[in-house]
N, C-alpha and C positions, 0 to 999 in steps of 0.2 A: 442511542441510535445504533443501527447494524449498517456497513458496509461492507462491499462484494469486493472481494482483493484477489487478485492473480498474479503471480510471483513470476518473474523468469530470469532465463541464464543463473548465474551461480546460485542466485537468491531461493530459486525452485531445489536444489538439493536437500536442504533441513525440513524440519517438520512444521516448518513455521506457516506455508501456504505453497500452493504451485499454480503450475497453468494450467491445469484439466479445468474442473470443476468450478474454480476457485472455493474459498471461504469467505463464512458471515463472520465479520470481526462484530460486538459489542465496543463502543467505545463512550465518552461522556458527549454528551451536546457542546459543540463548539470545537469539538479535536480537531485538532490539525494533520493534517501526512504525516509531518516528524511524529508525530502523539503516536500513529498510526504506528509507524516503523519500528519505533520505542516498543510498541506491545506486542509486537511482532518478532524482536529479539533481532532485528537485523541492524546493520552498522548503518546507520545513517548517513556518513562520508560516502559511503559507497553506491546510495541512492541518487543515479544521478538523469533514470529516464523515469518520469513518473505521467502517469494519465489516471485522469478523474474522468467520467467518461466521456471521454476520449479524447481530452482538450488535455496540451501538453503544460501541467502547474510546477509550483515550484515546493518546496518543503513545509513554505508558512501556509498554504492553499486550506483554508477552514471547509472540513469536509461538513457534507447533509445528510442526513437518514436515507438511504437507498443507493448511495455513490456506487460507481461500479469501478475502482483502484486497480492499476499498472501498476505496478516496481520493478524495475529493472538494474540493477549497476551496468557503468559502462563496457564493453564487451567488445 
């Protein structure tokens, strides 16, 4: 399945995703946010504002084919 992830605050500096655009993540059927953040190379403690679209989930949140993903750390 692919979701749409937009990264901000300190999270958008690496190469990992930002907030323009965003990016198509590839992930397995059933992945979770953390799964999400894990492939994404980001610290997962630090993940602490996240939106699946647009409803504010938690880290265990089982993502779907087409999600459109926030990540924020706190700021």
């Amino acid at each position: 399945m692919k979701v749409d992830v937009k990264c901000f605050a300190t999270f958008s500096e690496g190469k990992a995703c930002d907030q323009h655009g965003g990016q198509l993540v590839e992930l397995d059927a059933g992945a979770t946010v953390r799964q999400l953040v894990e492939a994404l190379k980001l610290e997962a403690e630090k993940a602490s504002i996240i939106f699946v679209n647009s409803k504010e989930v938690t880290m265990d949140h089982v993502l779907s084919d087409g999600d459109k993903v926030a990540l924020s750390p706190k700021v």
